[in-house]
N, C-alpha and C positions, 0 to 999 in steps of 0.2 A: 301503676301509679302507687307510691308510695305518701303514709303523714306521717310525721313526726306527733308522737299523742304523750301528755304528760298523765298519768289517771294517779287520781286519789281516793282510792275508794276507801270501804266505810261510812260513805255519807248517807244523809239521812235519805237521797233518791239518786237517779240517774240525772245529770246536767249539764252542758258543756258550758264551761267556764271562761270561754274565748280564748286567747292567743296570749302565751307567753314564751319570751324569748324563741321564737320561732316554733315552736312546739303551744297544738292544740291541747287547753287543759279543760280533762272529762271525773268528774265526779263520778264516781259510779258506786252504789247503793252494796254489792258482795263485798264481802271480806276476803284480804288477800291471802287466802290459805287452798291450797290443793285446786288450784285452778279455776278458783270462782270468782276471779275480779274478771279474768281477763274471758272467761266464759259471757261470763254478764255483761263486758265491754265490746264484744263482739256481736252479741244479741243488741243491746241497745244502737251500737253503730249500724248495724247492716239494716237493723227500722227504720229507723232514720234516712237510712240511702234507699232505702226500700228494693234491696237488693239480697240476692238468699247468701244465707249466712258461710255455705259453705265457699264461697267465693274469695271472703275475707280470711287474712292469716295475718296473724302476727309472726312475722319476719327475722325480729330483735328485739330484747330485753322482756323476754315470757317472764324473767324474777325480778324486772326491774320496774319502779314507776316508769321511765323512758321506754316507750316503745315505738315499735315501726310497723303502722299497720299497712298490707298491700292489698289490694285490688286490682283487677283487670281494665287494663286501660277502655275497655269500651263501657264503662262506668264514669270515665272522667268528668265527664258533663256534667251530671248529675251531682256529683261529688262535692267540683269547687264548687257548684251555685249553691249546692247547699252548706258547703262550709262556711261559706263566706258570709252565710244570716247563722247560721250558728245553731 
């Protein structure tokens, strides 16, 4: 299963900021330097899904705000129910 994630990080915490233009938007509290937004975006996602981290990968745009994170489709469940409250 793949989402489409906008991150902004630098914020003051970790947040998901709901749904824009088809892309889930996640505030995330690291700075985007040497791999610590998206480090920190993959720890705060995979708590959330309460799923081990090492499952999760970012797929597409590691240098970009747009990324594509995937997961193992026997996650799905879990996923959209919880994407969908945010």
């Amino acid at each position: 299963m793949r989402i489409s994630v906008k991150v902004l990080p630098g914020a003051g915490g970790n947040k998901i900021n709901g749904y824009k233009n088809g892309e889930l938007v996640v505030k995330i509290n690291a700075q985007p330097e040497k791999g610590k937004a998206n480090k920190e975006l993959i720890k705060y996602r995979s708590g959330l899904y309460g799923i081990p981290k090492g499952v999760m990968e970012i797929v597409s745009g590691s240098a970009s705000r747009h990324k594509i994170l995937e997961f193992p489709d026997e996650y799905r469940k879990n996923i959209e129910r919880l994407s969908a409250i945010g």
